[in-house]
Gaussian input, Z-matrix of N, CA and C with variables (Angstrom, degrees):
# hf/3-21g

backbone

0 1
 N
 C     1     B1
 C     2     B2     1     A1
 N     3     B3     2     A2     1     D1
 C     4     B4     3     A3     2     D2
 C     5     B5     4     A4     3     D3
 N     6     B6     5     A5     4     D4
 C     7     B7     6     A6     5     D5
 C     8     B8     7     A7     6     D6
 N     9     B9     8     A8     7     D7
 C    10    B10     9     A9     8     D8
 C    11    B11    10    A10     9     D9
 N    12    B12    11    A11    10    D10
 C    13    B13    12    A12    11    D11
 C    14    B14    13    A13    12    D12
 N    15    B15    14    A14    13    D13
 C    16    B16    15    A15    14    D14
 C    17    B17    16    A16    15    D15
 N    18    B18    17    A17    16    D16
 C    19    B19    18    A18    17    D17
 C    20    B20    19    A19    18    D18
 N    21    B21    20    A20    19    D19
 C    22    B22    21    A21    20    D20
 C    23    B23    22    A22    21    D21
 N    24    B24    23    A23    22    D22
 C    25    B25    24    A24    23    D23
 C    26    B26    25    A25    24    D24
 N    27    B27    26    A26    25    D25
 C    28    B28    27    A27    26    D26
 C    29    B29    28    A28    27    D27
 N    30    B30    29    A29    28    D28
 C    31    B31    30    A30    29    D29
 C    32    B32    31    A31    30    D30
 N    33    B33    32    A32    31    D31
 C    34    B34    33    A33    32    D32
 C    35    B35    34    A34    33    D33
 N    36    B36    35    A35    34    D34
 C    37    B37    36    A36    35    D35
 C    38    B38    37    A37    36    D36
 N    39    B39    38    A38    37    D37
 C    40    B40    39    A39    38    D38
 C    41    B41    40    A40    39    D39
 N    42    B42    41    A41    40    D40
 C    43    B43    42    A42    41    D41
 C    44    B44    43    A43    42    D42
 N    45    B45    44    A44    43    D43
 C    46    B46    45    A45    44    D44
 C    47    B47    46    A46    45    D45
 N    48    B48    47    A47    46    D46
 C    49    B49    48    A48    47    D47
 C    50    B50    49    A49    48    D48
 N    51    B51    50    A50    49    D49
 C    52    B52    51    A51    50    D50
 C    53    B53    52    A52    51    D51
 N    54    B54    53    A53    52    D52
 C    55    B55    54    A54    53    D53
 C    56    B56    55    A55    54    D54
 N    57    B57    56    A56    55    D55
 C    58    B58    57    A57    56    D56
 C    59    B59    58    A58    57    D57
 N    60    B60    59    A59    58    D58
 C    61    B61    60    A60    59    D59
 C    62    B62    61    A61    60    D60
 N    63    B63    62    A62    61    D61
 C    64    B64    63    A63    62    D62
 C    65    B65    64    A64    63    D63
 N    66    B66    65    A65    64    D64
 C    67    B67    66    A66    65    D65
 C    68    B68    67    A67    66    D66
 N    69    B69    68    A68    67    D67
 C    70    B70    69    A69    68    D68
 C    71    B71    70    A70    69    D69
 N    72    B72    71    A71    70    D70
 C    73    B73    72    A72    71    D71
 C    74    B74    73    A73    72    D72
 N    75    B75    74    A74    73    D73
 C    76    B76    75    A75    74    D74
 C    77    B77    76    A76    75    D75
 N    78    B78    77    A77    76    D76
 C    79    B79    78    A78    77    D77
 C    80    B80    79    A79    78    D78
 N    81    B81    80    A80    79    D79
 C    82    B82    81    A81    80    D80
 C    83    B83    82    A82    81    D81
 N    84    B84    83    A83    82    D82
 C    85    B85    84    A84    83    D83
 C    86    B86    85    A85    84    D84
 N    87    B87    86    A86    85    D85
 C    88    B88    87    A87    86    D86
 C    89    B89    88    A88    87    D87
 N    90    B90    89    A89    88    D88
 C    91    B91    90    A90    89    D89
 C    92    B92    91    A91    90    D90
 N    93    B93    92    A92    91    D91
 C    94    B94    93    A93    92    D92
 C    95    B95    94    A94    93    D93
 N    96    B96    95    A95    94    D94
 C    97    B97    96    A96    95    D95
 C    98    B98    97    A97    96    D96
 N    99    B99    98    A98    97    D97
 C   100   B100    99    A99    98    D98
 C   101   B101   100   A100    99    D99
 N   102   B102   101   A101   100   D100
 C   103   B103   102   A102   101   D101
 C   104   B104   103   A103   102   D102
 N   105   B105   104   A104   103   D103
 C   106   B106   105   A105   104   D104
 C   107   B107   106   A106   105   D105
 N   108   B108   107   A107   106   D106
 C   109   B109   108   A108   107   D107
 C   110   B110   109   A109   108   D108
 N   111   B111   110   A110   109   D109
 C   112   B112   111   A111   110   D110
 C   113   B113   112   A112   111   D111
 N   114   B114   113   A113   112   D112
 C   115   B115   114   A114   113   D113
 C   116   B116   115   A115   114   D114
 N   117   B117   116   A116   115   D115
 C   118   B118   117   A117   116   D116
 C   119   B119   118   A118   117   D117
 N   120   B120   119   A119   118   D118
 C   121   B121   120   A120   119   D119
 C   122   B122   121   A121   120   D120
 N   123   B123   122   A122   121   D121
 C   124   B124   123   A123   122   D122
 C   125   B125   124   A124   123   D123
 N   126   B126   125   A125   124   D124
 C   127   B127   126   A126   125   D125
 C   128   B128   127   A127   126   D126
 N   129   B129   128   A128   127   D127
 C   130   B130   129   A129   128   D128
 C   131   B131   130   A130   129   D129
 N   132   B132   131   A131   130   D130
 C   133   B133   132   A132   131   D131
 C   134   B134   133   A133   132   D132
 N   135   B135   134   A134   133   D133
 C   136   B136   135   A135   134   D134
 C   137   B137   136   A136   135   D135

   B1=1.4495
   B2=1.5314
   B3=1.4334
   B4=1.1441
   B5=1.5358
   B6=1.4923
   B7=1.5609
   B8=1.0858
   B9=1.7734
   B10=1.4234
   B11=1.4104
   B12=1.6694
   B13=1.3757
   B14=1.1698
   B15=1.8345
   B16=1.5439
   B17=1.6910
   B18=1.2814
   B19=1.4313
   B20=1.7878
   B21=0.8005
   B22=1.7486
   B23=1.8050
   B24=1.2976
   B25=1.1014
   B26=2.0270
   B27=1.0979
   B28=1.5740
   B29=1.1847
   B30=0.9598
   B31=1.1581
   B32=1.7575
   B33=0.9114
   B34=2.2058
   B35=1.9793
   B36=1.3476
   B37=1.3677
   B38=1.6871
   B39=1.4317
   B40=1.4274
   B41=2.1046
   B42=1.4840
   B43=1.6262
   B44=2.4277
   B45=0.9898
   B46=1.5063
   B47=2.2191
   B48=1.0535
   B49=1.5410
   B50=1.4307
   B51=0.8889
   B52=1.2694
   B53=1.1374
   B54=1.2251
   B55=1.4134
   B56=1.8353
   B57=1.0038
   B58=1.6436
   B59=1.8889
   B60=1.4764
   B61=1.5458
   B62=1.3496
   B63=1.5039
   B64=1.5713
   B65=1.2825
   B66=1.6221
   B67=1.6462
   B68=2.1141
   B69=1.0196
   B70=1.3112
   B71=1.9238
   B72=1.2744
   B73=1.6712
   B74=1.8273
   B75=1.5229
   B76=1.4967
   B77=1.6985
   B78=1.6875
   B79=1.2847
   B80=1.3312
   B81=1.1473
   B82=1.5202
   B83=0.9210
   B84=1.5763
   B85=1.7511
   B86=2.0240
   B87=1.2260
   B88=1.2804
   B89=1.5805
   B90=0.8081
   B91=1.6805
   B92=1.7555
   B93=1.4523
   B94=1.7525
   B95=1.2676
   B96=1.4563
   B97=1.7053
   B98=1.5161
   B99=1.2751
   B100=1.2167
   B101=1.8419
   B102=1.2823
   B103=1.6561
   B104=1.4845
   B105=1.4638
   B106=1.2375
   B107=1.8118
   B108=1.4849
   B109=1.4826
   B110=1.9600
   B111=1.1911
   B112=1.7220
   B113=1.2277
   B114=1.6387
   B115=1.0404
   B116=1.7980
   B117=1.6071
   B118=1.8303
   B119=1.2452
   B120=1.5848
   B121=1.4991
   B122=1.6616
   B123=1.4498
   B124=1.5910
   B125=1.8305
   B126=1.0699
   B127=1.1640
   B128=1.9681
   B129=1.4379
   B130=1.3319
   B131=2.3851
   B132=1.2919
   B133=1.9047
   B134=1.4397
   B135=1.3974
   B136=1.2049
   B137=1.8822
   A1=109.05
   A2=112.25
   A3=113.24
   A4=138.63
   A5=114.40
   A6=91.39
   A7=110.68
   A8=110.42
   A9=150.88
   A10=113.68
   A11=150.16
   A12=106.05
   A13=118.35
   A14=99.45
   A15=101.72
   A16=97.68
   A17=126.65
   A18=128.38
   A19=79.44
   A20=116.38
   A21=132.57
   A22=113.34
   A23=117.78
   A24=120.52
   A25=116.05
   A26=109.35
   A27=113.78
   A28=128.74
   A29=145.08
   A30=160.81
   A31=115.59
   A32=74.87
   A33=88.97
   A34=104.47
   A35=107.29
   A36=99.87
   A37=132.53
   A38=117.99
   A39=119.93
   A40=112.50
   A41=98.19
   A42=118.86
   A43=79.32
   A44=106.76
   A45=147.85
   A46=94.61
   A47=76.11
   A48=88.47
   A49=121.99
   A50=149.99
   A51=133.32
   A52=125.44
   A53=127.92
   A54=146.48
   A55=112.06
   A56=108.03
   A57=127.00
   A58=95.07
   A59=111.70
   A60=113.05
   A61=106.66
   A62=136.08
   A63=106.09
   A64=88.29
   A65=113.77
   A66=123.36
   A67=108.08
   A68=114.45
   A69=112.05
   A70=101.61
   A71=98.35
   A72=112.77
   A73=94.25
   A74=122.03
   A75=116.76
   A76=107.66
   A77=122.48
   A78=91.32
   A79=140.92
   A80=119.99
   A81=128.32
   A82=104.99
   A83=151.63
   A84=137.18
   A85=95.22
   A86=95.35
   A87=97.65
   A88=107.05
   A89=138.95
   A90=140.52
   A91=86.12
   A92=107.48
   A93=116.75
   A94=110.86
   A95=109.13
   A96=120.64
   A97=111.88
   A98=100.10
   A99=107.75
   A100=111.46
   A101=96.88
   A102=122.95
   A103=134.64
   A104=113.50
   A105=117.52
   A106=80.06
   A107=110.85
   A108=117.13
   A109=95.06
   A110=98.05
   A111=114.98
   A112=98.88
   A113=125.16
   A114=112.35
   A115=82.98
   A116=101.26
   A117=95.45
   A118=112.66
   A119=115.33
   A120=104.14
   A121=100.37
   A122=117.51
   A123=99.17
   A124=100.30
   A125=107.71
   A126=125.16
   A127=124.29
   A128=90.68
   A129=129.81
   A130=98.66
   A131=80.06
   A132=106.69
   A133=81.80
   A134=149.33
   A135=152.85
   A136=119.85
   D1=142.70
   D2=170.24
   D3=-76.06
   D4=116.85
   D5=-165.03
   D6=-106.41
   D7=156.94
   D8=-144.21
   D9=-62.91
   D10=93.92
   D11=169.99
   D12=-69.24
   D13=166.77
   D14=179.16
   D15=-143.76
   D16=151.89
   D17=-169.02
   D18=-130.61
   D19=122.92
   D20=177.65
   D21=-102.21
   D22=98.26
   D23=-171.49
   D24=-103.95
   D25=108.10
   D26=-160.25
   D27=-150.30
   D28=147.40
   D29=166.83
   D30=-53.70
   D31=-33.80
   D32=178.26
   D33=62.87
   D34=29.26
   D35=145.39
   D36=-49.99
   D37=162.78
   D38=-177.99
   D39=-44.24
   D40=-36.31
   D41=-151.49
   D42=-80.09
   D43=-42.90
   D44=-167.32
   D45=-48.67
   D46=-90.15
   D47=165.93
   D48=-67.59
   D49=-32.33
   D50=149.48
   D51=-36.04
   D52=-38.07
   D53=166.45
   D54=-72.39
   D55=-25.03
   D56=174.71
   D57=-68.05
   D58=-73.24
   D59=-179.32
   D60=-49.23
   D61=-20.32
   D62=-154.19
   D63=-98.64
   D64=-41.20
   D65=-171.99
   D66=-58.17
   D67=-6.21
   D68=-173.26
   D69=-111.10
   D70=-25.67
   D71=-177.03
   D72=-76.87
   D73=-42.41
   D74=-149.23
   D75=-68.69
   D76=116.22
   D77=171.41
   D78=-77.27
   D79=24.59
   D80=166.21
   D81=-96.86
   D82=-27.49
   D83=-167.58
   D84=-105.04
   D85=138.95
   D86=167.79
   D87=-123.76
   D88=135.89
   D89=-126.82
   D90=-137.95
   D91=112.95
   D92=-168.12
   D93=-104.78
   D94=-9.83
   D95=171.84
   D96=160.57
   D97=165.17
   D98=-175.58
   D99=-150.82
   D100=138.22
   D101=176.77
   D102=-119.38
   D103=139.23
   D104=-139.01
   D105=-111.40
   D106=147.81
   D107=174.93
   D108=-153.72
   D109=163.04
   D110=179.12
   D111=-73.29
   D112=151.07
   D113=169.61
   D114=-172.84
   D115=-98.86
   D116=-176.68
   D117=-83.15
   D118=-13.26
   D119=170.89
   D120=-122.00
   D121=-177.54
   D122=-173.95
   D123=-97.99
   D124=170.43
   D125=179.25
   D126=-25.09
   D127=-51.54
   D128=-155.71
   D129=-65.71
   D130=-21.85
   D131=-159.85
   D132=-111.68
   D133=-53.67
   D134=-178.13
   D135=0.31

């Protein structure tokens, strides 16, 4: 099967990263990068 890209755009809260481990664990998504933006925590903590 062909797997999925995905560009993961987040904040990297607790709820944030959890979703970070599964998306890097899944073998169908292959995860091409990822970016950090403010949101529940500020930027700076990102």
């Amino acid at each position: 099967m062909t797997r999925r890209p995905f560009f993961i755009d987040t904040d990297t809260a607790s709820d944030d990263a959890v979703a970070l481990v599964m998306a890097f664990r899944h073998p169908d998504v292959d995860v091409v990068g990822v970016g950090v933006v403010a949101g529940n925590v500020p930027l700076d903590m990102a």
